[in-house]
ROSE-4610 file (N, C-alpha, C; in Angstrom, 1 decimal, always signed):
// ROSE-4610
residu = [X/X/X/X/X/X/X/X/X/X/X/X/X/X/X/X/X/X/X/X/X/X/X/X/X/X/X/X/X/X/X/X/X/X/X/X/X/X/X/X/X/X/X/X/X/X/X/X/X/X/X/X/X/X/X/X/X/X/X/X/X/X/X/X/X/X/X/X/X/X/X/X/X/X/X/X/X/X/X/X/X/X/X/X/X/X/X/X/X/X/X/X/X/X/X/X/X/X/X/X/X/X/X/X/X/X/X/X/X/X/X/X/X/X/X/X/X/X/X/X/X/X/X/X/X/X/X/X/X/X/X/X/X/X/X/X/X/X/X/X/X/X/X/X/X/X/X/X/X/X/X/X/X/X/X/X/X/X/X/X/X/X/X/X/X/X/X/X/X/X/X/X/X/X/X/X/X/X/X/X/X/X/X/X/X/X/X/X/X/X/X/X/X/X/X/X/X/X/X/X/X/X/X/X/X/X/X/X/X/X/X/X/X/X/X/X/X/X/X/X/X/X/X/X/X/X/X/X/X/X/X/X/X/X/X/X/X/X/X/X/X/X/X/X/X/X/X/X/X/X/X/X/X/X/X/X/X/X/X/X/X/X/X/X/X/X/X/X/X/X/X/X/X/X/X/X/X/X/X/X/X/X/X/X/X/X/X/X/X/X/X/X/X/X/X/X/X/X/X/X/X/X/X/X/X/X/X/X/X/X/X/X/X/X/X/X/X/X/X/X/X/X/X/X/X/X/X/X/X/X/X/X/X/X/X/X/X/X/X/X/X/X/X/X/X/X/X/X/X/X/X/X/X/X/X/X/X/X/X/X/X/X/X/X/X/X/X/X/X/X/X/X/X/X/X/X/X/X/X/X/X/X/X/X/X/X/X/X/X/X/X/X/X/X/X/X/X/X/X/X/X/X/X/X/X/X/X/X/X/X/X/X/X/X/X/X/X/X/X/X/X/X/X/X/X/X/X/X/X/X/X/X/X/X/X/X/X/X/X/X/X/X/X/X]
num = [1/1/1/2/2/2/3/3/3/4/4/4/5/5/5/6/6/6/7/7/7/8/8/8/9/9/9/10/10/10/11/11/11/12/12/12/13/13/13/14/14/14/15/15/15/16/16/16/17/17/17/18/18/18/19/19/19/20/20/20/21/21/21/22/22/22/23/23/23/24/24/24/25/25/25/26/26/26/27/27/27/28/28/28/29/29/29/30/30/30/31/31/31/32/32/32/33/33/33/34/34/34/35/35/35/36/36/36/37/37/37/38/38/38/39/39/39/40/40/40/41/41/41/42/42/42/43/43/43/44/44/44/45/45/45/46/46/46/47/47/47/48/48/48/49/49/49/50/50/50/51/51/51/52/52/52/53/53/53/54/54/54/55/55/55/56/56/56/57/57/57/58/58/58/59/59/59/60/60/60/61/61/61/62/62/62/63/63/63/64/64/64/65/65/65/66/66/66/67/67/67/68/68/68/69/69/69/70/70/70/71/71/71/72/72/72/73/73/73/74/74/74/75/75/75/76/76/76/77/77/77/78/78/78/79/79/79/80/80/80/81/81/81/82/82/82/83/83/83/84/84/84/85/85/85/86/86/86/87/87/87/88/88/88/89/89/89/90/90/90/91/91/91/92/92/92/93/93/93/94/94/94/95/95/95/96/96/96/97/97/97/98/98/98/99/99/99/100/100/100/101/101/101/102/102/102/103/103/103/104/104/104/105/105/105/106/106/106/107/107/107/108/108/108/109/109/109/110/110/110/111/111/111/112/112/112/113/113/113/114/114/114/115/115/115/116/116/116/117/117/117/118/118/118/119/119/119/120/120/120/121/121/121/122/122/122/123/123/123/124/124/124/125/125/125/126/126/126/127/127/127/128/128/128/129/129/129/130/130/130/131/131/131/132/132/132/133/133/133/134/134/134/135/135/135/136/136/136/137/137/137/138/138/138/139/139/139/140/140/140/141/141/141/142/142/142/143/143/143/144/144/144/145/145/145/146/146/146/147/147/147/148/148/148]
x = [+7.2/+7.1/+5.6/+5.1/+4.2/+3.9/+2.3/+1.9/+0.3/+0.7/-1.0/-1.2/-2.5/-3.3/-4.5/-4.4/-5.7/-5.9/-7.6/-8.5/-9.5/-10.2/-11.2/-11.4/-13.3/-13.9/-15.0/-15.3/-16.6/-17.7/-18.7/-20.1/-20.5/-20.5/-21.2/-20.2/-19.2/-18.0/-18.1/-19.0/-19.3/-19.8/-19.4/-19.6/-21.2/-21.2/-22.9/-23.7/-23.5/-24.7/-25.1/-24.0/-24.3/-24.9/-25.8/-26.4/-25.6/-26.4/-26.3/-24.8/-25.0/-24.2/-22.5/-23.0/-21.4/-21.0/-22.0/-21.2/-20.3/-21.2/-20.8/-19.6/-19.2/-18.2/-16.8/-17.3/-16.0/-15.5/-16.5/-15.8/-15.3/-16.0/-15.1/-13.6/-13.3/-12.2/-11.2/-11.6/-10.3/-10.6/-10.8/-11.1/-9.9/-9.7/-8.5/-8.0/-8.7/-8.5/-8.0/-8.6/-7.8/-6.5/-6.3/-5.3/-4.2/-4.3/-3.6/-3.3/-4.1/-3.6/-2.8/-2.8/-1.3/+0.0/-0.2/+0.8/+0.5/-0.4/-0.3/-1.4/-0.9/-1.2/-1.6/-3.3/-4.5/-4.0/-3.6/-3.3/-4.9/-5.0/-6.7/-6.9/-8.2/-9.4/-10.0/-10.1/-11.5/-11.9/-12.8/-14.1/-14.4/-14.5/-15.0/-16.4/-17.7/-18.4/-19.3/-19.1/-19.5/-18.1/-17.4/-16.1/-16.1/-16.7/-16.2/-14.6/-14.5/-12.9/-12.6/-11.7/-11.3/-9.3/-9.4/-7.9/-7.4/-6.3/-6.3/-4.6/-4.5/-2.9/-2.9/-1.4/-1.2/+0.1/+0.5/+2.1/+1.9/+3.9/+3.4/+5.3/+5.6/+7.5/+7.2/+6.0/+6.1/+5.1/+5.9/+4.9/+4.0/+4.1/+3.6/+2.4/+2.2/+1.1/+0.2/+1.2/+0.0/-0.4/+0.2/-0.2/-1.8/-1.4/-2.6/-4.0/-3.7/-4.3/-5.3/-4.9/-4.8/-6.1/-6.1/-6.4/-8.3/-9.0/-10.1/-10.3/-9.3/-9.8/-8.9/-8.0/-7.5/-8.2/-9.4/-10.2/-11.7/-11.7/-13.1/-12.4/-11.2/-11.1/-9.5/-9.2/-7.6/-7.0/-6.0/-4.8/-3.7/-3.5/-2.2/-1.5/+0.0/+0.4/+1.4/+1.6/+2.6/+3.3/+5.1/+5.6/+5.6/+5.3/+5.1/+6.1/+6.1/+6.5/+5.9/+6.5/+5.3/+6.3/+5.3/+5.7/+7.1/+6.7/+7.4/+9.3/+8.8/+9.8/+11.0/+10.3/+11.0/+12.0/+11.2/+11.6/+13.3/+12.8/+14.0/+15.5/+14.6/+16.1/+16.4/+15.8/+16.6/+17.4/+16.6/+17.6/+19.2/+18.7/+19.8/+21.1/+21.1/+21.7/+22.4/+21.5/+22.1/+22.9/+23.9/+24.9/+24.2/+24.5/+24.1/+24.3/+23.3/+23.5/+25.0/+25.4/+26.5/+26.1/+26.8/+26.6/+26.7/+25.6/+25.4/+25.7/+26.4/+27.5/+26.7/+26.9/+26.5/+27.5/+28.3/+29.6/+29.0/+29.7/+29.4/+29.6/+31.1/+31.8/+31.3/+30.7/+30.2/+28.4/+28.0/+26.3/+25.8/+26.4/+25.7/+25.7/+25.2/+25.0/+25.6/+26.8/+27.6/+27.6/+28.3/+28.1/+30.3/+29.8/+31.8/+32.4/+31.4/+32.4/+32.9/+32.7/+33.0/+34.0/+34.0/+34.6/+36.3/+37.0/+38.1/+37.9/+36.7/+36.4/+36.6/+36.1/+35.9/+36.7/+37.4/+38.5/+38.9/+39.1/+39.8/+38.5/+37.2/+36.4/+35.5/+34.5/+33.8/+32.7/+32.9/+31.4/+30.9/+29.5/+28.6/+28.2/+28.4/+27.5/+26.0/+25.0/+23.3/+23.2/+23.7/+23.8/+24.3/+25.2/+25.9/+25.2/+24.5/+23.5/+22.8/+21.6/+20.3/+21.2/+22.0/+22.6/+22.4/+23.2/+23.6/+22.7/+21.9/+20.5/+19.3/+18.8/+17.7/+16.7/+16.1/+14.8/+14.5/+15.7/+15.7/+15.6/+15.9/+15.9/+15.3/+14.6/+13.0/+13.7/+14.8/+15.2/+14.6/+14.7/+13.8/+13.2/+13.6/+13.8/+12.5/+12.3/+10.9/+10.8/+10.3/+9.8/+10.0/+10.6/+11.1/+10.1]
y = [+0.9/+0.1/-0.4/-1.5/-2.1/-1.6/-1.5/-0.4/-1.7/-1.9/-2.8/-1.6/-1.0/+0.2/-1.0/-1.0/-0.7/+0.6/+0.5/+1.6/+1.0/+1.5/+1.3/+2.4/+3.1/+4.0/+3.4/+4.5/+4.0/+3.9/+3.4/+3.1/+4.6/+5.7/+7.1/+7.8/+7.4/+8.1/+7.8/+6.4/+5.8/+6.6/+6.7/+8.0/+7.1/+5.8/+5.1/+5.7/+6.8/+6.9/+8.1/+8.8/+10.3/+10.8/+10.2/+10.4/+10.0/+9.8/+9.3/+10.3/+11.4/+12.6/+12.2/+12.4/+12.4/+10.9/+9.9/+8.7/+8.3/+8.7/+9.0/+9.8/+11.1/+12.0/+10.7/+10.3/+9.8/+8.3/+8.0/+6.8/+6.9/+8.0/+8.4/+8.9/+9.5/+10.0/+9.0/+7.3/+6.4/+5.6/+5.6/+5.2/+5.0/+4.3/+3.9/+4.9/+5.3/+6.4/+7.9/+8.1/+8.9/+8.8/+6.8/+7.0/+7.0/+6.6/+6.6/+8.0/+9.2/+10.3/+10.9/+9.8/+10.5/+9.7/+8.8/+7.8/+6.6/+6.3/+4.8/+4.2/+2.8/+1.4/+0.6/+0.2/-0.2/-1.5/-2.4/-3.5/-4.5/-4.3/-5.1/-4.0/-4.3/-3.4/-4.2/-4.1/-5.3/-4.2/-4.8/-4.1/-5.3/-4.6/-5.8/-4.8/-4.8/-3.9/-3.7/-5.2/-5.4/-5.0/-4.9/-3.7/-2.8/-2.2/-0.6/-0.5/-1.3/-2.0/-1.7/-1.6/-1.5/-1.9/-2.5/-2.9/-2.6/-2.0/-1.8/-2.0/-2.9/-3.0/-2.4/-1.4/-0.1/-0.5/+0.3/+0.2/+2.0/+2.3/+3.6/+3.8/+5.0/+5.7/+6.2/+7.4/+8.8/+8.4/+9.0/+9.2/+10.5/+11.4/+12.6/+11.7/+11.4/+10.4/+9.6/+8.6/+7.7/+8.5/+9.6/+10.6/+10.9/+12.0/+12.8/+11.4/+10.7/+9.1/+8.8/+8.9/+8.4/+9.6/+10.8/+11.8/+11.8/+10.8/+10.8/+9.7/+9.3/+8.0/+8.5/+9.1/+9.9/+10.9/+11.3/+12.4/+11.7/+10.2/+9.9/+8.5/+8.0/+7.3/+6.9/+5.9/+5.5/+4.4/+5.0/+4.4/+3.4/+2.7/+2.1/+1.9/+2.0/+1.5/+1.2/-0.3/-1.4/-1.8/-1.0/-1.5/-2.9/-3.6/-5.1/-5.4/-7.0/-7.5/-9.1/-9.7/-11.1/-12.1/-12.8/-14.0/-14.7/-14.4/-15.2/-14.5/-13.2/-12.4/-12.6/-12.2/-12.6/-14.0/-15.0/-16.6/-16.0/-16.0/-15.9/-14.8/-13.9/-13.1/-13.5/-14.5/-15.3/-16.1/-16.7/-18.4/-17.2/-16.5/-16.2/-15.5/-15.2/-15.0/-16.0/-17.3/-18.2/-19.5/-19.9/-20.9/-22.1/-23.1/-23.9/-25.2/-26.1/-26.6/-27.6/-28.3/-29.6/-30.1/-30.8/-32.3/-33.6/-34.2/-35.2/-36.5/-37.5/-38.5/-39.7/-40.9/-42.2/-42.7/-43.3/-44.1/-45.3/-45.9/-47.7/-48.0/-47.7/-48.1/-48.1/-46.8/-46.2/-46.6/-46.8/-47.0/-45.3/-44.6/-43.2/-42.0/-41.1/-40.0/-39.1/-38.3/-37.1/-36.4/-34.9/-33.9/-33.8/-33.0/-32.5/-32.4/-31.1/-30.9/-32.3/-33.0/-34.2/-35.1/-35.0/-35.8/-36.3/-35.7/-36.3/-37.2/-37.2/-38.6/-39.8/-39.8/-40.8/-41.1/-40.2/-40.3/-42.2/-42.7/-44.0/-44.9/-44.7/-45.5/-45.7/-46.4/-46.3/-45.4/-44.5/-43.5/-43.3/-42.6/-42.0/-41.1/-40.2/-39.2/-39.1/-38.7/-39.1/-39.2/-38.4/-38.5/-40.2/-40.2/-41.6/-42.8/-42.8/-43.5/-43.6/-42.8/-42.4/-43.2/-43.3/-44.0/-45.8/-45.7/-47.0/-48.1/-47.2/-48.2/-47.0/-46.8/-45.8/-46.6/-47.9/-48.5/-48.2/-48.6/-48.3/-47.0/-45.7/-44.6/-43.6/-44.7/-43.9/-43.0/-43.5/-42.7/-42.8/-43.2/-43.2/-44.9/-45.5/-47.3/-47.5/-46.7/-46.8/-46.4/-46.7/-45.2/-46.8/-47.3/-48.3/-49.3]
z = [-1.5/-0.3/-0.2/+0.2/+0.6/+2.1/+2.1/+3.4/+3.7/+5.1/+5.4/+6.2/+5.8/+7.1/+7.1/+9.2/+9.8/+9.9/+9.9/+10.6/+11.1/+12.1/+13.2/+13.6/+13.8/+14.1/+14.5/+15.5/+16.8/+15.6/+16.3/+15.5/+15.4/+16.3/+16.6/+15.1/+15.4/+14.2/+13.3/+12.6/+11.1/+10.2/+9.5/+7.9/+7.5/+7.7/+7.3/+8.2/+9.0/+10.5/+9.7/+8.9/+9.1/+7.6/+6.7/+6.2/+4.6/+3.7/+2.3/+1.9/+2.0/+1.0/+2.0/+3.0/+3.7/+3.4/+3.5/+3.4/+1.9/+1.1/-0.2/-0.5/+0.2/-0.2/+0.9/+2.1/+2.6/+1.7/+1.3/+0.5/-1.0/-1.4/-2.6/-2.4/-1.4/-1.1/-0.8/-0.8/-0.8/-2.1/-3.2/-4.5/-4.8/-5.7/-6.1/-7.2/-7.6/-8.9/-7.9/-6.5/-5.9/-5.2/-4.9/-4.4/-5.8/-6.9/-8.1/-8.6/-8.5/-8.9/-7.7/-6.5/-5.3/-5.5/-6.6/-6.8/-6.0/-5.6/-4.8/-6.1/-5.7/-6.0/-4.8/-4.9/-4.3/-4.3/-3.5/-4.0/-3.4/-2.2/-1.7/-0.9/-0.5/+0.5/+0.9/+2.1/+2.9/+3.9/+4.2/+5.5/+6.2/+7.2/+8.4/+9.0/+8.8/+8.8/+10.0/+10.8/+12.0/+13.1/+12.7/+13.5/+13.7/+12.5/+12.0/+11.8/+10.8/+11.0/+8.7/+8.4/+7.3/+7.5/+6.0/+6.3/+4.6/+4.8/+3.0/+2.6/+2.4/+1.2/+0.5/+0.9/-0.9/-1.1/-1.7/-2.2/-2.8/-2.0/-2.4/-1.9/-2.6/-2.1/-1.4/-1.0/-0.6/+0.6/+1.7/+2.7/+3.1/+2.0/+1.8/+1.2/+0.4/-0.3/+0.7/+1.5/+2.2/+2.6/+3.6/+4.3/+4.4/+3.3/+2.4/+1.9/+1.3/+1.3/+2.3/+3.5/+4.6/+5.8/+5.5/+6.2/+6.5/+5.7/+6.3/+6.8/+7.3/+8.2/+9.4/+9.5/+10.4/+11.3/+10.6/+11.1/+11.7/+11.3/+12.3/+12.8/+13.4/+13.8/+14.0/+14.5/+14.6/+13.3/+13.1/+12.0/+12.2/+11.8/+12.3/+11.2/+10.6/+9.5/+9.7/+9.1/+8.9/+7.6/+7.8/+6.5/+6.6/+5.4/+5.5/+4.1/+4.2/+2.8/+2.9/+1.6/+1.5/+2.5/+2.8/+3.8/+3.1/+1.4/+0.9/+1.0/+0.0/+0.2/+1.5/+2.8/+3.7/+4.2/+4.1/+3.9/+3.0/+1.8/+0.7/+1.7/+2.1/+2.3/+3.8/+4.5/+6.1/+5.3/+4.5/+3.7/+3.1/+2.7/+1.8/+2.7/+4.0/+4.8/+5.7/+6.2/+6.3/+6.0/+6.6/+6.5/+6.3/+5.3/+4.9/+6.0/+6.2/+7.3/+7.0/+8.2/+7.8/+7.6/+6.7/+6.1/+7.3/+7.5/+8.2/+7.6/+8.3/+8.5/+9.1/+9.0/+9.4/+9.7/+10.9/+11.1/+11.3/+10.4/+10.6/+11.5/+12.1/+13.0/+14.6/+14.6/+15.9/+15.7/+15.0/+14.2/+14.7/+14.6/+15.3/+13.6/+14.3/+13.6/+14.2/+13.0/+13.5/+12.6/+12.5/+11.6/+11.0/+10.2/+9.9/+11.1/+11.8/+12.7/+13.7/+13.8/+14.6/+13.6/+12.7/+11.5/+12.4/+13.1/+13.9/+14.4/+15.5/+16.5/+15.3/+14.1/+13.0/+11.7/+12.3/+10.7/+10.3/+11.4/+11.3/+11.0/+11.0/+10.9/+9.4/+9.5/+8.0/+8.2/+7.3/+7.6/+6.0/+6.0/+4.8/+4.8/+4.3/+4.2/+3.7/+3.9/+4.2/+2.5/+1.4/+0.4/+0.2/+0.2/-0.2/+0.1/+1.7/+2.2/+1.4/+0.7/-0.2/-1.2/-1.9/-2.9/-2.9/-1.7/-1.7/-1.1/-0.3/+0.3/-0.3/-1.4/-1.9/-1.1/-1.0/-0.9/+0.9/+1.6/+2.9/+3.9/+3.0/+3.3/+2.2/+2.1/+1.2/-0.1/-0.3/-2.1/-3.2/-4.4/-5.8/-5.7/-5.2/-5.4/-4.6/-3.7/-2.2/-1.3/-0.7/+0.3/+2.0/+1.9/+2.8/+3.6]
């Protein structure tokens, strides 16, 4: 699973205040080499350093992992974690759930625009479907022939 953690800790609570050695041990402890020997995959890191703000994209199964991962920024400040997925990802599985739209209709007869479901009011008249249109006048409704 894809994991976005905020974190945010006070300026008094910043591991930079409290001397070379501690700042050094707290930032080794989110290395990618330590989150990799818990099983996670670092995917970005950013800092926002005028925050006191850090934001880190992982990917990971175990929540025993982020967990443990997760535990010194837990201990000088607040966490938040967001299962996420890509903008794109999501798009694909709405589309793929929904109903394809109807097919929209031009009646000559009526000069209007109706959909299938209306296709009774028009049975007896001359109509097009927006395809057939694009065909038959391409230049006028901007098909391959021109953009009208």
């Amino acid at each position: 699973m894809l994991f976005l953690v905020s974190h945010r800790h006070s300026v008094d609570r910043c591991p930079g205040n409290q001397g070379k050695e501690a700042a050094d041990k707290h930032y080794r402890s989110l290395q990618t080499d330590v989150a990799a020997r818990l099983g996670i995959k670092i995917v970005a890191l950013y800092t926002a350093p005028i925050e006191h703000a850090r934001f880190i994209v992982l990917q990971t199964d175990s929540f025993e992992a982020l967990r443990d991962y997760l535990e010194p920024l837990y201990l000088i400040g607040e966490v938040e974690v967001f299962p996420v997925s890509s903008f794109e990802e999501r798009v694909h599985s709405i589309g793929a759930r929904l109903e394809a739209p109807p097919t929209d209709y031009y009646c000559m007869t009526c000069r209007a625009n109706f959909f299938e479901t209306e296709m009774g009011a028009h049975k007896t008249h001359k109509y097009y479907s927006q395809k057939q249109m694009e065909e038959i006048w391409p230049h006028e409704l901007g098909g391959e022939a021109g953009g009208g």
